[in-house]
N, CA, C and O atoms as a Tripos MOL2 file, in Angstrom:
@<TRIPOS>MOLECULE
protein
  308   307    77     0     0
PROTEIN
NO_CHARGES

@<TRIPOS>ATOM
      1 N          75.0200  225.0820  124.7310 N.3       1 UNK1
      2 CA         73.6110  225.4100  124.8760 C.3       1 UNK1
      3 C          72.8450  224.1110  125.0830 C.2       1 UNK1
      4 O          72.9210  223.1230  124.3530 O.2       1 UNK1
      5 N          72.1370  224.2350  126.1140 N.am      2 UNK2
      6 CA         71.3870  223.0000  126.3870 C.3       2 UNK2
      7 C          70.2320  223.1010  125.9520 C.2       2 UNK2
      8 O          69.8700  223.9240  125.1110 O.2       2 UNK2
      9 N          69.1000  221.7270  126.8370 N.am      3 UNK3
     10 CA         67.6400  221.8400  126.8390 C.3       3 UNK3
     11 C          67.1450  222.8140  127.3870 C.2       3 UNK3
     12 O          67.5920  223.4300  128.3540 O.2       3 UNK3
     13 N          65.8850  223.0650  126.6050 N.am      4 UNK4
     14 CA         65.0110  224.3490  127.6260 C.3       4 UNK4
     15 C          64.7400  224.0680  129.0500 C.2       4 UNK4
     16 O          64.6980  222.9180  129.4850 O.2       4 UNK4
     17 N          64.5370  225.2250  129.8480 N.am      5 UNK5
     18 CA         64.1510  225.0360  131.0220 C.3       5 UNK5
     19 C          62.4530  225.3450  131.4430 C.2       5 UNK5
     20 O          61.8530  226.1040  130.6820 O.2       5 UNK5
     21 N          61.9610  224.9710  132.2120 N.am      6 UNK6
     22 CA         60.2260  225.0730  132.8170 C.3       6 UNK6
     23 C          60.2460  226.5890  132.2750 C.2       6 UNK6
     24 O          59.7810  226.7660  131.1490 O.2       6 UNK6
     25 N          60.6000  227.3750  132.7770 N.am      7 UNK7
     26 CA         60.2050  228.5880  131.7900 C.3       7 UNK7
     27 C          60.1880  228.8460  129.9850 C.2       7 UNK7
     28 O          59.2600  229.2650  129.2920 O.2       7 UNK7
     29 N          61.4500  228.4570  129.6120 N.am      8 UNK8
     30 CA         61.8180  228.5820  128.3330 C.3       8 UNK8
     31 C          60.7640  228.1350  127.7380 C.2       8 UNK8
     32 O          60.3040  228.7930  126.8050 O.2       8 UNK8
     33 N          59.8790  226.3920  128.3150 N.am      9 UNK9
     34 CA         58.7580  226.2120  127.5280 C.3       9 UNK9
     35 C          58.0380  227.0450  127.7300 C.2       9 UNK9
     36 O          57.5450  227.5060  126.7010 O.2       9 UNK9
     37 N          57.7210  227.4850  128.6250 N.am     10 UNK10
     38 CA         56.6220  228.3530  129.1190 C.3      10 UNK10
     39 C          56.3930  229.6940  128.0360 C.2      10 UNK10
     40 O          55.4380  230.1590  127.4140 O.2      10 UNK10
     41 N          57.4450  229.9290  128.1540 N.am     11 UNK11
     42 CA         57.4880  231.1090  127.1600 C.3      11 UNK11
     43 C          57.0310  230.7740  125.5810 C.2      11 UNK11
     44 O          56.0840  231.2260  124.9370 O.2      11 UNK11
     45 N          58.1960  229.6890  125.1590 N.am     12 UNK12
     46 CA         57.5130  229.0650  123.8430 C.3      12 UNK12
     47 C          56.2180  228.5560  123.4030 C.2      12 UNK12
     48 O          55.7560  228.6380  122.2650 O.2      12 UNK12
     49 N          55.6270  227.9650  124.5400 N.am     13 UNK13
     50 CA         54.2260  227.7000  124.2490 C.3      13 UNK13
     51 C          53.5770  229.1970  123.8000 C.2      13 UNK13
     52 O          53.4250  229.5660  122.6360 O.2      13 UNK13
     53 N          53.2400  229.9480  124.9870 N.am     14 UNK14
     54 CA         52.5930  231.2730  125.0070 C.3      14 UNK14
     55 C          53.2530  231.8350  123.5840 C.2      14 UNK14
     56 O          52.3820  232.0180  122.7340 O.2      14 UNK14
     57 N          54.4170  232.1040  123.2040 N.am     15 UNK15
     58 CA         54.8030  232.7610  121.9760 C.3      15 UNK15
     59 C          53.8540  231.7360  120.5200 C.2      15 UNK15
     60 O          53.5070  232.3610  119.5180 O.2      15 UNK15
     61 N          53.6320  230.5930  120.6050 N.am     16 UNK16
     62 CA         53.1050  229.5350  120.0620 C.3      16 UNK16
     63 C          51.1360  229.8050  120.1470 C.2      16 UNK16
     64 O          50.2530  229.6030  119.3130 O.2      16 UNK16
     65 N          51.1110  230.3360  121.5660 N.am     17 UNK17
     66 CA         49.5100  230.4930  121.4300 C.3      17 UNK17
     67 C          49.0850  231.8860  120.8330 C.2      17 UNK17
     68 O          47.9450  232.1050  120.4230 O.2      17 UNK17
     69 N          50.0520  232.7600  120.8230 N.am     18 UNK18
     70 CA         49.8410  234.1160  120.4970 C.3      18 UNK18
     71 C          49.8680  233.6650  118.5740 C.2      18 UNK18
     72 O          48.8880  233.7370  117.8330 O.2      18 UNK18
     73 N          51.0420  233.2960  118.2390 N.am     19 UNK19
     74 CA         51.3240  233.4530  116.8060 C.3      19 UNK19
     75 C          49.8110  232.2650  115.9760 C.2      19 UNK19
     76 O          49.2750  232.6450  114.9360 O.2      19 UNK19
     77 N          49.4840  231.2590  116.4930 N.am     20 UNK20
     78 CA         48.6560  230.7730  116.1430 C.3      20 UNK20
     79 C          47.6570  230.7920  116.3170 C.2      20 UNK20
     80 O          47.0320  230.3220  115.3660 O.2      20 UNK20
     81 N          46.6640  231.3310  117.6350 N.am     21 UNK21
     82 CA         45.9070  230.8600  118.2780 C.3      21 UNK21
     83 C          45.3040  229.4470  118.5300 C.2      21 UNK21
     84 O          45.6330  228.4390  117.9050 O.2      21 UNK21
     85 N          44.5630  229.4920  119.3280 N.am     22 UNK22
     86 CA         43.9060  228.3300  120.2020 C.3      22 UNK22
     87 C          43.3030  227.1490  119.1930 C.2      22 UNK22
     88 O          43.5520  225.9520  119.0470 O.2      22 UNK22
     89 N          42.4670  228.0050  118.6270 N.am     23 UNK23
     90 CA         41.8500  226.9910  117.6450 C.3      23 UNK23
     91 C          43.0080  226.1820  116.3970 C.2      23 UNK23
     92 O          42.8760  225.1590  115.7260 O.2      23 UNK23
     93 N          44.0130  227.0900  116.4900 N.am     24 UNK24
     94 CA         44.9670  226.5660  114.9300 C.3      24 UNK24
     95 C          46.0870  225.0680  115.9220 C.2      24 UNK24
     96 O          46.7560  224.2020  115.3590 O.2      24 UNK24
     97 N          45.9600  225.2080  117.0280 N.am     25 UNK25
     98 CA         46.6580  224.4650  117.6850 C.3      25 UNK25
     99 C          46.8450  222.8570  116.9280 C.2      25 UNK25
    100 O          47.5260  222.2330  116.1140 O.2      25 UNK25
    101 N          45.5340  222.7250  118.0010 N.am     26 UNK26
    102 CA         45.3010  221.1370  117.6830 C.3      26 UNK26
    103 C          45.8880  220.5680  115.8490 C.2      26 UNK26
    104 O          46.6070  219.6260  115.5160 O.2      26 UNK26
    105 N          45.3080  221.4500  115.1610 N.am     27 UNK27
    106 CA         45.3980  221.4760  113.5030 C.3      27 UNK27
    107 C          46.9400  221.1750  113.4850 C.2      27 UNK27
    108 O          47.2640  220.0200  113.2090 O.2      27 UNK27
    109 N          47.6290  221.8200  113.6710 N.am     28 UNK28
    110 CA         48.5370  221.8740  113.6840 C.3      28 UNK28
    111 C          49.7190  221.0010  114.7290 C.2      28 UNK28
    112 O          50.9470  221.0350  114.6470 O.2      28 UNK28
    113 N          49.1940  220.5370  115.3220 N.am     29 UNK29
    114 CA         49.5680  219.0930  116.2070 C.3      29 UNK29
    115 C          49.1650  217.9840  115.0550 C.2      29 UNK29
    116 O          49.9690  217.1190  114.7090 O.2      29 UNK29
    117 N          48.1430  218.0680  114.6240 N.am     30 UNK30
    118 CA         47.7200  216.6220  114.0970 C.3      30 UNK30
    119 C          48.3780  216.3970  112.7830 C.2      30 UNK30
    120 O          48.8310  215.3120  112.4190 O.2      30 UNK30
    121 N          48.3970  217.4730  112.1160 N.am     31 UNK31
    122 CA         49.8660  217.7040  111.0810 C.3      31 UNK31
    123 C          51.0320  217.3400  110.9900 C.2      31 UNK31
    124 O          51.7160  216.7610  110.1450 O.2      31 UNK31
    125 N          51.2100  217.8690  112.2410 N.am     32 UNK32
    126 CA         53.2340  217.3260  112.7150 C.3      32 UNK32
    127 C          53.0650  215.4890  113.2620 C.2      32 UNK32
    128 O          53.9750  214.6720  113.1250 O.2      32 UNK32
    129 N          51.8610  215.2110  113.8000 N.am     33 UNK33
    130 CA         51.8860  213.8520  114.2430 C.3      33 UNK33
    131 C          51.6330  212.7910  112.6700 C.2      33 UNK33
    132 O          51.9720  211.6080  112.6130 O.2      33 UNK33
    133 N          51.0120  213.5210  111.5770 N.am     34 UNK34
    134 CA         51.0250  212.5990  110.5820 C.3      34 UNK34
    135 C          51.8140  212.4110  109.4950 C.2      34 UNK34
    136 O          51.7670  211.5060  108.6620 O.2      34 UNK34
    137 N          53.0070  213.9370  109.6240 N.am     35 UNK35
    138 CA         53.9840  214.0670  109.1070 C.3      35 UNK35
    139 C          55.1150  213.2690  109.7340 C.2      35 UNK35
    140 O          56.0620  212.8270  109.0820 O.2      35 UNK35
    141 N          54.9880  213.1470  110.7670 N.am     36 UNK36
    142 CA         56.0360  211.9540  111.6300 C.3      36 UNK36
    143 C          55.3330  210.7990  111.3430 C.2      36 UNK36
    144 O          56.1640  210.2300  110.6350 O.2      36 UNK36
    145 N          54.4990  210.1480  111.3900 N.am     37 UNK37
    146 CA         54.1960  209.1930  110.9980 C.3      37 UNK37
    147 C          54.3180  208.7810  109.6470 C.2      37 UNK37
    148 O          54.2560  207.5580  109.5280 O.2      37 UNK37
    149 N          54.4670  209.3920  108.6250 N.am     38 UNK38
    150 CA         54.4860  209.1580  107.3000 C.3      38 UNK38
    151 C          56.2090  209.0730  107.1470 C.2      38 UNK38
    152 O          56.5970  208.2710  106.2990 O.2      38 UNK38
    153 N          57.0690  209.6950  107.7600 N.am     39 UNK39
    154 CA         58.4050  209.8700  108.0920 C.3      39 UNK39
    155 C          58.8570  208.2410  108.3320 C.2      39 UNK39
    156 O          59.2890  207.4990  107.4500 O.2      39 UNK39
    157 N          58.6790  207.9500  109.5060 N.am     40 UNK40
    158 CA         58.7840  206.6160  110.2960 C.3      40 UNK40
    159 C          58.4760  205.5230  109.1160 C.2      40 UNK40
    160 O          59.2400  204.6120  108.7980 O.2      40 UNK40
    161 N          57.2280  205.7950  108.5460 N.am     41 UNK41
    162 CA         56.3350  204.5250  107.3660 C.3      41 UNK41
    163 C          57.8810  204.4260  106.2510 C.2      41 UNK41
    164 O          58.5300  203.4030  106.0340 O.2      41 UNK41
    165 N          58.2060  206.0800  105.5920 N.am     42 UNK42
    166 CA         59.0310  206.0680  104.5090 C.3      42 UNK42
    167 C          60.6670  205.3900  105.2160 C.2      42 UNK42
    168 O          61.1290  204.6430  104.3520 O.2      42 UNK42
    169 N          61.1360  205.4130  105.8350 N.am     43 UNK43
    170 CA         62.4430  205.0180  106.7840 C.3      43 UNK43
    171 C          62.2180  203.8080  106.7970 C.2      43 UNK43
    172 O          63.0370  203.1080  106.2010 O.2      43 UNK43
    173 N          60.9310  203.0660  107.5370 N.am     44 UNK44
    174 CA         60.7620  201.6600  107.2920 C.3      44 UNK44
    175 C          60.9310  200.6550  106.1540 C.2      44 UNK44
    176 O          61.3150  199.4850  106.1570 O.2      44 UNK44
    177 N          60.5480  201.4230  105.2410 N.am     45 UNK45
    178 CA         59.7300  200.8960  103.8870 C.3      45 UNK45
    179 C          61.4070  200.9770  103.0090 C.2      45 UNK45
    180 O          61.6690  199.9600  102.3660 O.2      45 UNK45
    181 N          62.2500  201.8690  102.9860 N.am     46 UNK46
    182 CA         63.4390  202.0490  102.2840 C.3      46 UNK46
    183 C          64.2270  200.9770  103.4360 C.2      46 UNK46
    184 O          64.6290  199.9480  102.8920 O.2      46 UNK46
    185 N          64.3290  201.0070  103.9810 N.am     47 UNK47
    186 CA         65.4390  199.5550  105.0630 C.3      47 UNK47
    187 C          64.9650  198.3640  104.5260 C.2      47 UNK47
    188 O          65.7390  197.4090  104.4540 O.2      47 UNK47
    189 N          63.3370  198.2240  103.9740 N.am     48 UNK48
    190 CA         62.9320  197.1220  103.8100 C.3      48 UNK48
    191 C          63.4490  196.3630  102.6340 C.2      48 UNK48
    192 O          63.7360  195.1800  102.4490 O.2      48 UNK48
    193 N          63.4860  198.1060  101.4500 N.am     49 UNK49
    194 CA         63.7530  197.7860  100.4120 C.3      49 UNK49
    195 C          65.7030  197.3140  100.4960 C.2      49 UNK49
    196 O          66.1870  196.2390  100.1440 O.2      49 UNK49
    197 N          66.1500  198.0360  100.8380 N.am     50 UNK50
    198 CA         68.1080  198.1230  101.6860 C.3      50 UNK50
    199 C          67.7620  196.4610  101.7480 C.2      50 UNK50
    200 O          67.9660  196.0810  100.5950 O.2      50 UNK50
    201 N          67.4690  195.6680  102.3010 N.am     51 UNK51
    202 CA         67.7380  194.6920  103.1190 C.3      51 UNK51
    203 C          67.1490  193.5150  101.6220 C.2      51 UNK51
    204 O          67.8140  192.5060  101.3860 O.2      51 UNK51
    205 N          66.1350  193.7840  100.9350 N.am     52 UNK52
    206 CA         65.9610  192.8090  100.1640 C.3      52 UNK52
    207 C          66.8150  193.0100   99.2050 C.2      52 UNK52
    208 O          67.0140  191.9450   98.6220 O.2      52 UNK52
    209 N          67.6130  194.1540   98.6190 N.am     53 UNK53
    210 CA         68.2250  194.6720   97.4410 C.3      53 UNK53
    211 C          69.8000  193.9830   98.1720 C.2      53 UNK53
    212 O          70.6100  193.6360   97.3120 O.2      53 UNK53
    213 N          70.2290  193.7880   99.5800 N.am     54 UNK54
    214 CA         71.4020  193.2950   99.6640 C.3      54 UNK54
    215 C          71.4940  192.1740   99.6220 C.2      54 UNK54
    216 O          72.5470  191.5990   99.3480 O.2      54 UNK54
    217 N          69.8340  191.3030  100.0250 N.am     55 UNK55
    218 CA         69.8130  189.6080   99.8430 C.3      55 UNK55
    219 C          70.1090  189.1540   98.5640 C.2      55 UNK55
    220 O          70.7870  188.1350   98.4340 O.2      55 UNK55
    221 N          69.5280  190.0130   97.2160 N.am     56 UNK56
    222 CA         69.1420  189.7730   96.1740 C.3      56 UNK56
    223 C          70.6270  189.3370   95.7100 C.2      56 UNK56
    224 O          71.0770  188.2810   95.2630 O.2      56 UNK56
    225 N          71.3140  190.8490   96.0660 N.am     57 UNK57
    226 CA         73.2330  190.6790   95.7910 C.3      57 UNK57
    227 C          74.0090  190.1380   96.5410 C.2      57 UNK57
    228 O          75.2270  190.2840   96.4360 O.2      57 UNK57
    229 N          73.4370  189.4060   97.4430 N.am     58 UNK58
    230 CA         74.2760  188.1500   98.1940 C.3      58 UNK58
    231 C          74.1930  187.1220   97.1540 C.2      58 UNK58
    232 O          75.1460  186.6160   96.5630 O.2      58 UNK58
    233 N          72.4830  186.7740   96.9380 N.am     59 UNK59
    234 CA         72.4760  185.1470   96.3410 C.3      59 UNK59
    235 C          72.8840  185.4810   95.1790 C.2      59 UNK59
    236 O          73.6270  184.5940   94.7580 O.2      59 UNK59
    237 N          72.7560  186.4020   94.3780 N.am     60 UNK60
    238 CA         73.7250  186.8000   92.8600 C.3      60 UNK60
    239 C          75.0710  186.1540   93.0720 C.2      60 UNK60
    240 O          75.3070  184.9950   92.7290 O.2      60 UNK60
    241 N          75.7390  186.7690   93.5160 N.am     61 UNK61
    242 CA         77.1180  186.7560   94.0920 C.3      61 UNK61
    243 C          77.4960  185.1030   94.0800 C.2      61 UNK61
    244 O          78.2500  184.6000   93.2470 O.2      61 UNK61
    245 N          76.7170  184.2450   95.3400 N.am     62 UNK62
    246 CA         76.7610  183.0980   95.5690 C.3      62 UNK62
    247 C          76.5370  182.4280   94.5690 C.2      62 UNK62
    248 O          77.1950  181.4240   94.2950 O.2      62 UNK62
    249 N          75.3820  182.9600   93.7160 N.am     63 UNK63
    250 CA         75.6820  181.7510   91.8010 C.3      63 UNK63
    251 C          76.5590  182.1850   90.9220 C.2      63 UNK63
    252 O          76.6190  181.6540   89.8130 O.2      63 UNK63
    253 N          77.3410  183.1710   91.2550 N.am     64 UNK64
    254 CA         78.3910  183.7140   90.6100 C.3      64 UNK64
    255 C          79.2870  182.2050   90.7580 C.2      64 UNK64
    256 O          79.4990  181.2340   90.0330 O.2      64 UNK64
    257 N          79.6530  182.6300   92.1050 N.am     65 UNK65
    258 CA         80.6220  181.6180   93.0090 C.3      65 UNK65
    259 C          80.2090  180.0860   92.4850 C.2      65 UNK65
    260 O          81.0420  179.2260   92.1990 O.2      65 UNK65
    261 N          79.0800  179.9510   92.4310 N.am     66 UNK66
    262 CA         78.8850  178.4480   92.3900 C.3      66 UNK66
    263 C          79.0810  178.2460   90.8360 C.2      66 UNK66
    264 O          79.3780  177.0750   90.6000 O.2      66 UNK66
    265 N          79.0030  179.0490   89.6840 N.am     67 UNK67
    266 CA         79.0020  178.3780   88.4820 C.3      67 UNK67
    267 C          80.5870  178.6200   88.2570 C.2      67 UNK67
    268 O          81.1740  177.8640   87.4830 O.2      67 UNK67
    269 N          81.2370  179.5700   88.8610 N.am     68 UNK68
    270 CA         82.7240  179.1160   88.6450 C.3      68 UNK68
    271 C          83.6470  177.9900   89.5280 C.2      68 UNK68
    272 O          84.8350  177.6720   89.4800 O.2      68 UNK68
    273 N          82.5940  177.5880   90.2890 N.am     69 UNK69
    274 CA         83.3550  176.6740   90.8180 C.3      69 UNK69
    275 C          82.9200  175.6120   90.1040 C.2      69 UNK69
    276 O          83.7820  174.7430   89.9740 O.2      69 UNK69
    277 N          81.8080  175.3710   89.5640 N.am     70 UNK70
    278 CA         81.3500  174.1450   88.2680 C.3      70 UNK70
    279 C          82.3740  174.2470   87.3990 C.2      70 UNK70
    280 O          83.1360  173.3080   87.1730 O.2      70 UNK70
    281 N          82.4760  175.5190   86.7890 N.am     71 UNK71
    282 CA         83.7360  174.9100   85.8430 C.3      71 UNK71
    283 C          84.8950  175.1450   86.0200 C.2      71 UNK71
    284 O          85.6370  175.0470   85.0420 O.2      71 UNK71
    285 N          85.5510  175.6010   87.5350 N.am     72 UNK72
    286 CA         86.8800  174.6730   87.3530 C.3      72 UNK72
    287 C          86.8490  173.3630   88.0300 C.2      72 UNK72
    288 O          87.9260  172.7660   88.0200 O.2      72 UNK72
    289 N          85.9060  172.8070   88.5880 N.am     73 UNK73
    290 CA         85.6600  170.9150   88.3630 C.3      73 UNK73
    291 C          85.8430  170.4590   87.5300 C.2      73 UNK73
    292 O          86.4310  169.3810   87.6190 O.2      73 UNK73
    293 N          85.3850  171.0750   85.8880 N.am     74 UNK74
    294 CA         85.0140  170.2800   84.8600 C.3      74 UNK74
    295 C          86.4390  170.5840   84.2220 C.2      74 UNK74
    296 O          86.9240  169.7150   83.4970 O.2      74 UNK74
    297 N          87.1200  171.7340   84.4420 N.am     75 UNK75
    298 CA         88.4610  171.8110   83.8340 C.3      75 UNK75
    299 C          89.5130  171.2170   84.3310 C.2      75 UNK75
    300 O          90.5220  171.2020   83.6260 O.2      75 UNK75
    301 N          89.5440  170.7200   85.3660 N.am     76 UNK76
    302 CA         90.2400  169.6260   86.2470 C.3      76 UNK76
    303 C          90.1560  168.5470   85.7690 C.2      76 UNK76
    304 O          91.1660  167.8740   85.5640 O.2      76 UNK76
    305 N          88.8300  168.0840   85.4520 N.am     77 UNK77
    306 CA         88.6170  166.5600   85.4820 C.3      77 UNK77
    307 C          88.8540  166.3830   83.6180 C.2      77 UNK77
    308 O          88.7770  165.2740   83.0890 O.2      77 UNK77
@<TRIPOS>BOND
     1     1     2 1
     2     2     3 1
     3     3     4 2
     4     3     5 am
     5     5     6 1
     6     6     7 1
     7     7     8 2
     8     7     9 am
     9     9    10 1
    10    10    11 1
    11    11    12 2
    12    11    13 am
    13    13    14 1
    14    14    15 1
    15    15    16 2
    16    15    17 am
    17    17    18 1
    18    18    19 1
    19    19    20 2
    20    19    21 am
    21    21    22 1
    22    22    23 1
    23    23    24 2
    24    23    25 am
    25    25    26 1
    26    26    27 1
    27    27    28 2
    28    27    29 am
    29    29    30 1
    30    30    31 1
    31    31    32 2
    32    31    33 am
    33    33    34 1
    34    34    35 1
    35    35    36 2
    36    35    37 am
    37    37    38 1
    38    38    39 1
    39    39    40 2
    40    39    41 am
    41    41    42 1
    42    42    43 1
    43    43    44 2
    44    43    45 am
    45    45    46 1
    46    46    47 1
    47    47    48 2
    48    47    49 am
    49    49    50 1
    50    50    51 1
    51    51    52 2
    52    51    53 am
    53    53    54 1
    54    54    55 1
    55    55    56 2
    56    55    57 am
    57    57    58 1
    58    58    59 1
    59    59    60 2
    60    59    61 am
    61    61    62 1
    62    62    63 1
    63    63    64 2
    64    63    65 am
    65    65    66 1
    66    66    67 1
    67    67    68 2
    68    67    69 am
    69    69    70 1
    70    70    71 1
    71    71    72 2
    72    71    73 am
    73    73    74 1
    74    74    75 1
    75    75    76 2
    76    75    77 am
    77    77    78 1
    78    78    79 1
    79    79    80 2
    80    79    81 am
    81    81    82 1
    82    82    83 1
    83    83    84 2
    84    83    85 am
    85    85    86 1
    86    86    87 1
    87    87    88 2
    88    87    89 am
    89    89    90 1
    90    90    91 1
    91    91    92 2
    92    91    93 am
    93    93    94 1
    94    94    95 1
    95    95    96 2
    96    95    97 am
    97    97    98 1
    98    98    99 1
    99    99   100 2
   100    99   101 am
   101   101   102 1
   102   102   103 1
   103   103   104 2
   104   103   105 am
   105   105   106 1
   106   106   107 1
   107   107   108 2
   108   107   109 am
   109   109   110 1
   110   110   111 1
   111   111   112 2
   112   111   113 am
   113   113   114 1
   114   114   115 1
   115   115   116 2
   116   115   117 am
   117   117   118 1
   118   118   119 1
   119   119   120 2
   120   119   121 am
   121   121   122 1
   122   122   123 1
   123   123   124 2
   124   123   125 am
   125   125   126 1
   126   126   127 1
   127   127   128 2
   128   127   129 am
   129   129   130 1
   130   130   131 1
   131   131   132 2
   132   131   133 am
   133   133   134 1
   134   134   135 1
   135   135   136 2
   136   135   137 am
   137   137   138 1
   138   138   139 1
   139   139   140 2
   140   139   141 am
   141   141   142 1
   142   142   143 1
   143   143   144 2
   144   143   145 am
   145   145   146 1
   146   146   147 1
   147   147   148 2
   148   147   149 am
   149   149   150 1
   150   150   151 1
   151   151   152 2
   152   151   153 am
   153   153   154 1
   154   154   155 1
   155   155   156 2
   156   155   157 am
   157   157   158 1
   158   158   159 1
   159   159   160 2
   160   159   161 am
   161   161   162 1
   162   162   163 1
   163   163   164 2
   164   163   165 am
   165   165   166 1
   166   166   167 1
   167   167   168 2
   168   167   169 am
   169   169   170 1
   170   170   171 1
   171   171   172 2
   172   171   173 am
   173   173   174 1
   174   174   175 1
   175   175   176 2
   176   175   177 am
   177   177   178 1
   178   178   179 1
   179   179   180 2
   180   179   181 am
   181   181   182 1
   182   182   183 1
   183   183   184 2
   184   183   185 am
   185   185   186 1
   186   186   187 1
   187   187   188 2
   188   187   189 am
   189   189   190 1
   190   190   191 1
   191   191   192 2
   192   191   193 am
   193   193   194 1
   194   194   195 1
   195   195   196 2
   196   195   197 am
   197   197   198 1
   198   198   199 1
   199   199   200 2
   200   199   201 am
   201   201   202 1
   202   202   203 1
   203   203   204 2
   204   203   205 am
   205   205   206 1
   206   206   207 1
   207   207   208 2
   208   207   209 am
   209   209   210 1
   210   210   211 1
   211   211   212 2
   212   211   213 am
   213   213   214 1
   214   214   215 1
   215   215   216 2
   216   215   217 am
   217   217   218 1
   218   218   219 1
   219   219   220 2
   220   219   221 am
   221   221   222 1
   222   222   223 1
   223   223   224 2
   224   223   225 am
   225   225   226 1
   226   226   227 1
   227   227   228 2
   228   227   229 am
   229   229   230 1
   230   230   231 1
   231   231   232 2
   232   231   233 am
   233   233   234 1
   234   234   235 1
   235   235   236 2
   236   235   237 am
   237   237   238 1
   238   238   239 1
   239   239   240 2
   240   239   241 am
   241   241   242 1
   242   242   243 1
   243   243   244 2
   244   243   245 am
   245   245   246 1
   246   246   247 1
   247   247   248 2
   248   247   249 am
   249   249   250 1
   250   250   251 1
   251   251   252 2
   252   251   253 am
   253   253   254 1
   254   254   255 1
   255   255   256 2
   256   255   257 am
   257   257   258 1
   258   258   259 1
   259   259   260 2
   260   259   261 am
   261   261   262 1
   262   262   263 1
   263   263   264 2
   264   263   265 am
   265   265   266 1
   266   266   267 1
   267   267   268 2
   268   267   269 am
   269   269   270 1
   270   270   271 1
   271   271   272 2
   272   271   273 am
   273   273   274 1
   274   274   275 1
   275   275   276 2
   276   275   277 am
   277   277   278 1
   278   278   279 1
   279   279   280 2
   280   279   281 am
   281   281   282 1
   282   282   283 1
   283   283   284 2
   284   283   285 am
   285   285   286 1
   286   286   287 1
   287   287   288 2
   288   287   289 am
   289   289   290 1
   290   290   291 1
   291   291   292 2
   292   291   293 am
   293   293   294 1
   294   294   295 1
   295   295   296 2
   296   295   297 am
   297   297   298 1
   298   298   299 1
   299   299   300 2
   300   299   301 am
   301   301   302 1
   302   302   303 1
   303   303   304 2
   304   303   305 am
   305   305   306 1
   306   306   307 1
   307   307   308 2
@<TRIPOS>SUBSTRUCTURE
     1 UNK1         2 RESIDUE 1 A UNK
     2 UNK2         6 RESIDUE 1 A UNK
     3 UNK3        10 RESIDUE 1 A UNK
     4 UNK4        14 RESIDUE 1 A UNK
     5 UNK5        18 RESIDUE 1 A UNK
     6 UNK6        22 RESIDUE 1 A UNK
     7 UNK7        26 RESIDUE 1 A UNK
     8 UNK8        30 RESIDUE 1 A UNK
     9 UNK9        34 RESIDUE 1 A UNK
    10 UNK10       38 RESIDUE 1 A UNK
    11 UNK11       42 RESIDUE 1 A UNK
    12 UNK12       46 RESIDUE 1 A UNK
    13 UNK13       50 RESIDUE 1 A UNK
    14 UNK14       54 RESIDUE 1 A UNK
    15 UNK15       58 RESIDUE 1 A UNK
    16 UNK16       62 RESIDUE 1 A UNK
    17 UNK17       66 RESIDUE 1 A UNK
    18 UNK18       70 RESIDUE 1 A UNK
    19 UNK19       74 RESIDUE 1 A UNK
    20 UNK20       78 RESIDUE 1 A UNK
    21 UNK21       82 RESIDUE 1 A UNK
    22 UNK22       86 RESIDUE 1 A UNK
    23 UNK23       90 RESIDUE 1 A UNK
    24 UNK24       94 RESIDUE 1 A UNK
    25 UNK25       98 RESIDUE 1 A UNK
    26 UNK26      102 RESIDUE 1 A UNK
    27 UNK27      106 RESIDUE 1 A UNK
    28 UNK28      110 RESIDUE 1 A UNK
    29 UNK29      114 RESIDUE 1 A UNK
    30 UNK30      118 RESIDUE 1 A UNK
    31 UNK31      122 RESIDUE 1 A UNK
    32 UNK32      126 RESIDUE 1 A UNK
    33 UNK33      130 RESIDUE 1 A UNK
    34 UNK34      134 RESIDUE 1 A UNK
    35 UNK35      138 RESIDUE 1 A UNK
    36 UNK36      142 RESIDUE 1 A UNK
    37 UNK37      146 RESIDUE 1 A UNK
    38 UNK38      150 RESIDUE 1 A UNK
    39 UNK39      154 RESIDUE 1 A UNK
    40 UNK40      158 RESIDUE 1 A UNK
    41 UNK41      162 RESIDUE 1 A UNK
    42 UNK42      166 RESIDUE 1 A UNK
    43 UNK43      170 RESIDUE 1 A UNK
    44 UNK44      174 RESIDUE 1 A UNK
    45 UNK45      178 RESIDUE 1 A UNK
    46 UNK46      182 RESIDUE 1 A UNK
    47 UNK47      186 RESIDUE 1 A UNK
    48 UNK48      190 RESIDUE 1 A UNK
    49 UNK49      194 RESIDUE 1 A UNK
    50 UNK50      198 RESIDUE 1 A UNK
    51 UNK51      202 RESIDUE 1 A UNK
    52 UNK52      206 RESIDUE 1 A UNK
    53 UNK53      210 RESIDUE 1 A UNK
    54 UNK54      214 RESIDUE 1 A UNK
    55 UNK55      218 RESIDUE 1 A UNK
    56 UNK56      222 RESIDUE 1 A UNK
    57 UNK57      226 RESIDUE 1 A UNK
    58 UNK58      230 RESIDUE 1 A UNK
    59 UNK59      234 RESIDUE 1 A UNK
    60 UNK60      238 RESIDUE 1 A UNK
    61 UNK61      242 RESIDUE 1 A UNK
    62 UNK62      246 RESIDUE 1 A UNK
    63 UNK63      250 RESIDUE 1 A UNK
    64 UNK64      254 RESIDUE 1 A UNK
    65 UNK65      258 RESIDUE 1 A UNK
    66 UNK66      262 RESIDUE 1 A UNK
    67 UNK67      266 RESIDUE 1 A UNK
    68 UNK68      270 RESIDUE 1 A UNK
    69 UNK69      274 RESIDUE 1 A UNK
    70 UNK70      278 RESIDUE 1 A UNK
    71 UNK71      282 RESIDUE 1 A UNK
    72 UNK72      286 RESIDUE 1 A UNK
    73 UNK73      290 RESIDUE 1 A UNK
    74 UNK74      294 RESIDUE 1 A UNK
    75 UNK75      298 RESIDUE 1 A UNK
    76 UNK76      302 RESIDUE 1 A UNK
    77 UNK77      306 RESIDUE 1 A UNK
């Protein structure tokens, strides 16, 4: 099953102007456009958080690494 065709919208719109009417349209466009937008904001905002929460456990990691490598220097020497 594919994409709709020039009719299929055709039809969906009109089934769309009947069930809502004219006036509920727009309302209802500006809804779905700020619900996608708030979508996009939350997706952004969690990668942002993803990306500082993996730096955080890189440089952890790396003073892990670095204070055991301090003391097997000092257990060497």
């Amino acid at each position: 099953m594919g994409m709709p065709g020039g009719m299929e919208w055709v039809l969906i719109a009109l089934v769309v102007l009947l069930l809502f009417g004219g006036k509920k349209i727009p309302e209802l466009a500006k809804g779905l456009g700020s619900g996608i937008k708030n979508f996009k904001k939350a997706v952004k905002d969690d990668e942002e958080v993803a990306s500082t929460d993996k730096k955080d456990e890189i440089e952890k990691k790396d003073e892990e690494a670095n204070v055991e490598s301090k003391k097997d220097e000092t257990k060497t020497v």
